[in-house]
C-alpha positions in Angstrom: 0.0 0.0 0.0 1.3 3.5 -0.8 0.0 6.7 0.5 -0.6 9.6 -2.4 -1.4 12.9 -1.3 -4.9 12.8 -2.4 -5.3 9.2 -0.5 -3.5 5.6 -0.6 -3.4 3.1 -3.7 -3.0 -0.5 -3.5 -2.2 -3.1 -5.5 -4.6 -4.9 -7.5 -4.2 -8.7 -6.2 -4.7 -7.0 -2.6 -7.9 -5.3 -3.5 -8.7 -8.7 -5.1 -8.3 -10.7 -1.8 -10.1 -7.8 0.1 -13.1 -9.0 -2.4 -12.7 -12.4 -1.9 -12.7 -12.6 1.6 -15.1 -10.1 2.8 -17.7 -11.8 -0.5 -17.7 -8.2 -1.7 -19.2 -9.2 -4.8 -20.2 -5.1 -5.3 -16.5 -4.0 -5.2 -15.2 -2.2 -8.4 -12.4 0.0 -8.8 -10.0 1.7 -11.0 -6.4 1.1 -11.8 -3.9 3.7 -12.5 -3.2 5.1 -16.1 0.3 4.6 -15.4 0.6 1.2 -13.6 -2.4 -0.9 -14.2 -1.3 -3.2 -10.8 -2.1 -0.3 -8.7 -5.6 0.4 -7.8 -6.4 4.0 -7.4 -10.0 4.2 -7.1 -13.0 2.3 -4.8 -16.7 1.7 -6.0 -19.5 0.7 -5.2 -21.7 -1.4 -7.7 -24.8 -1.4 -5.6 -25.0 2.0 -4.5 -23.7 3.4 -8.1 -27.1 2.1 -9.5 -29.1 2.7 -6.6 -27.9 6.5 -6.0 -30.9 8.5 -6.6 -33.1 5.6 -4.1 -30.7 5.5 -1.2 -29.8 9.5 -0.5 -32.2 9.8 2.8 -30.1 6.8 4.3 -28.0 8.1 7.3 -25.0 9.8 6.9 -25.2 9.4 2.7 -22.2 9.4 1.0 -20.6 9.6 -2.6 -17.6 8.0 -1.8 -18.1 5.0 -3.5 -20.3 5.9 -5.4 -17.6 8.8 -7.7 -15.0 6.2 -6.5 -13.2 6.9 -3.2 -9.0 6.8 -3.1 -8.9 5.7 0.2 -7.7 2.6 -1.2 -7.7 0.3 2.5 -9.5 -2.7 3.3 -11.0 -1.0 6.7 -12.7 1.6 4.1 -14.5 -1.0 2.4 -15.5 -2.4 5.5 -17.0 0.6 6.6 -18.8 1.4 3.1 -19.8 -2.5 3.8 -21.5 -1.7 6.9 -23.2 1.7 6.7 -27.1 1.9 6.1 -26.8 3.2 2.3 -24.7 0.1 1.5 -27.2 -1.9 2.9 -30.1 -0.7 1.5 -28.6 -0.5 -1.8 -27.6 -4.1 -1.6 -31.3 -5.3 -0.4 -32.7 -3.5 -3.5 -29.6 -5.4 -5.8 -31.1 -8.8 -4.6 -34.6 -7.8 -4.9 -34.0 -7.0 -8.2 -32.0 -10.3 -8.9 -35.2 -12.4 -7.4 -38.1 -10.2 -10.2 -39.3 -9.2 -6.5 -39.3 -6.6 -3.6 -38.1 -8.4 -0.6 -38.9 -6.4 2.7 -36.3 -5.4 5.6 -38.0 -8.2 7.9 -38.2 -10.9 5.2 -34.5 -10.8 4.3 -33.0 -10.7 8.1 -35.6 -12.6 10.0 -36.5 -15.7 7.2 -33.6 -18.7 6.5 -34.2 -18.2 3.1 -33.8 -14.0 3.4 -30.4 -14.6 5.6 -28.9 -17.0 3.1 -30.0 -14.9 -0.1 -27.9 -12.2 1.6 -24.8 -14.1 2.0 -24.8 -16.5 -1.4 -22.7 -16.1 -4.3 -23.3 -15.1 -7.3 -23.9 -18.6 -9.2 -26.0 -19.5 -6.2 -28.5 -16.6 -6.6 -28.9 -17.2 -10.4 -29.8 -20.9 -9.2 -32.6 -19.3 -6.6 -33.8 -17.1 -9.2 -34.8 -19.7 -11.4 -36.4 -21.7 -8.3 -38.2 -18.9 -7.4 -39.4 -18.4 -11.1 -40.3 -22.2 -11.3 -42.2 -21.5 -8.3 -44.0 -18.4 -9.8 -45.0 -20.5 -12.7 -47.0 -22.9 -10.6 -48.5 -20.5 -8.7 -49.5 -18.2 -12.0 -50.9 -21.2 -13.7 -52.7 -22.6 -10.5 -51.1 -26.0 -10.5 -50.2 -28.2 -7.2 -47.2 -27.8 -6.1 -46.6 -31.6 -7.1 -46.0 -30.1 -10.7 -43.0 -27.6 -9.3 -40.3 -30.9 -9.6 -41.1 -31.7 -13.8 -40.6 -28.2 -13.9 -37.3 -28.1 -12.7 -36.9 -31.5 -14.7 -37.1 -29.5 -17.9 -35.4 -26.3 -16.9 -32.3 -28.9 -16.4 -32.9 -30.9 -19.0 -32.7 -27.5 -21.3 -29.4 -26.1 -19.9 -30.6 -24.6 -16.5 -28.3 -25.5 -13.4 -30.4 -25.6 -10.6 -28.1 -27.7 -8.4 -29.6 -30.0 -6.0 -31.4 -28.2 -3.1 -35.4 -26.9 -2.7 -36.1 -29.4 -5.2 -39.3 -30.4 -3.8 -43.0 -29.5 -3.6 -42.6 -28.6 0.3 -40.0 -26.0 -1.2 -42.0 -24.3 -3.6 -44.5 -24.1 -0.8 -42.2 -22.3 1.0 -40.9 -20.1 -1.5 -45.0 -19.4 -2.7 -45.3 -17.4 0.9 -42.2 -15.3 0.6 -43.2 -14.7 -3.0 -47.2 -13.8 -1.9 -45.9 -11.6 0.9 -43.8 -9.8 -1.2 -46.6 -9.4 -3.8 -48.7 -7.7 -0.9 -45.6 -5.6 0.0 -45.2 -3.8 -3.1 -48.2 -2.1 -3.9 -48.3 -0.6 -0.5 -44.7 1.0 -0.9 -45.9 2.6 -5.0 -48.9 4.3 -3.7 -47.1 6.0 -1.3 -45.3 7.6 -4.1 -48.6 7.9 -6.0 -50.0 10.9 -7.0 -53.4 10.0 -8.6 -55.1 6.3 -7.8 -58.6 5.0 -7.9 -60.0 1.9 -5.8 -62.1 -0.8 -6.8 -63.4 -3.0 -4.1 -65.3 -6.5 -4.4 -65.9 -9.3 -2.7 -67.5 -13.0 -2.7 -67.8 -16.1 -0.4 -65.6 -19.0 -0.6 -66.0 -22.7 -0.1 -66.0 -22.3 3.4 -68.6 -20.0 4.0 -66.3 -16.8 4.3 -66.0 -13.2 2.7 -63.5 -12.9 0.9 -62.6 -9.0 -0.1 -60.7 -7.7 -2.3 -59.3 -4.6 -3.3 -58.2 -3.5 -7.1 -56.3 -0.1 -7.1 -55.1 1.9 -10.7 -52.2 4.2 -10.0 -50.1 6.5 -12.0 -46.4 6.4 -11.7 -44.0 8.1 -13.5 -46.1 8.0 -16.9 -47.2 5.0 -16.3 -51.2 3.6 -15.5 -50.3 0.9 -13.5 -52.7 -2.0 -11.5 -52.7 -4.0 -8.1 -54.4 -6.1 -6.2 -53.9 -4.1 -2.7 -55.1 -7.2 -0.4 -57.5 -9.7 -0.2 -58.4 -11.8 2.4 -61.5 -13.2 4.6 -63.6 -11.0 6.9 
């Protein structure tokens, strides 16, 4: 490591063991036009794309985000830990999973830790679980059809190595998915400015009301739809 009177470089194995060991996946960074060994600037990936989303988060900063040139492993592990990181990060793996995943979801669930911690290969794996799973639950089959699915997905290509393979899995993913479903319509029409509700309901099988609630928003040019909630009164 050498110290520069702007900040300190370091070499680009180092920076590349820094990665590695802390799983910092989200780590970029810029070599120096003169010796492309030396790394002279820090990014990060996840709060790069999320900037304009994560600027209320406490004590905000565009470090990493312009590229910062402390160039030492304890900066990254404060970038790592501070709440704009973190949220920034959430929304990356929301994004990666076609879904919204809550604050209490991701650190209270097994599933939520683990997503949060996996590699890269592993949460392309997941993603196509979880879209398996979506498929199912779209096309109103049992959950009994989830495993053919992910018979043909491998059988065209797909790795989907060999856990949640079962219907009790795709269960389990369905109620993260549904929950997040109910989640994101809730955070949009906060950020609505014009919406109008439709409300209907009907009994079920088991002599219950069952309500439901149909909301058309506009957001950012865009008529959009929901279903806000449903459930039995």
């Amino acid at each position: 490591m050498s110290a520069t009177s702007k900040g300190c470089t370091s070499k680009v194995n180092t920076v590349e063991k820094w990665k590695e060991s802390l799983k910092a996946d989200w780590l970029e960074y810029d070599v120096d036009d003169k010796d492309s060994n030396v790394v002279r600037l820090l990014r990060c990936k996840y709060c790069s794309s999320k900037e304009e989303r994560i600027t209320s988060a406490k004590n905000f900063s565009r470090a990493f985000i312009i590229g910062s040139s402390i160039v030492k492993k304890n900066s990254v592990v404060n970038h790592m830990n501070s709440d704009q990181h973190k949220a920034a990060e959430k929304m990356s793996l929301k994004e990666i999973l076609k879904t919204k995943y809550v604050d209490e979801h991701v650190s209270k669930t097994p599933i939520g830790r683990g997503l949060s911690k996996m590699a890269i290969d592993d949460q392309r794996r997941m993603e196509h679980l979880f879209n398996a799973t979506y498929t199912v639950c779209k096309e109103e089959l049992p959950f009994t059809k989830y495993v053919p699915i992910c018979q043909l997905l491998e059988k065209c290509g797909v790795n989907l190595g060999e856990s949640y393979r079962t219907d009790r899995a795709a269960a389990e993913f369905s109620d993260h998915i549904s929950r997040v479903m109910k989640e994101t319509p809730e955070d949009n029409l906060k950020n609505a400015r014009y919406y109008s509700v439709l409300c209907d309901g009907s009994t079920d099988a088991s002599i219950k009301s069952q309500e439901l609630i149909y909301v058309l928003y506009w957001q950012k040019m865009v008529v959009l739809h929901a279903s806000c909630c449903g459930g039995d009164c």
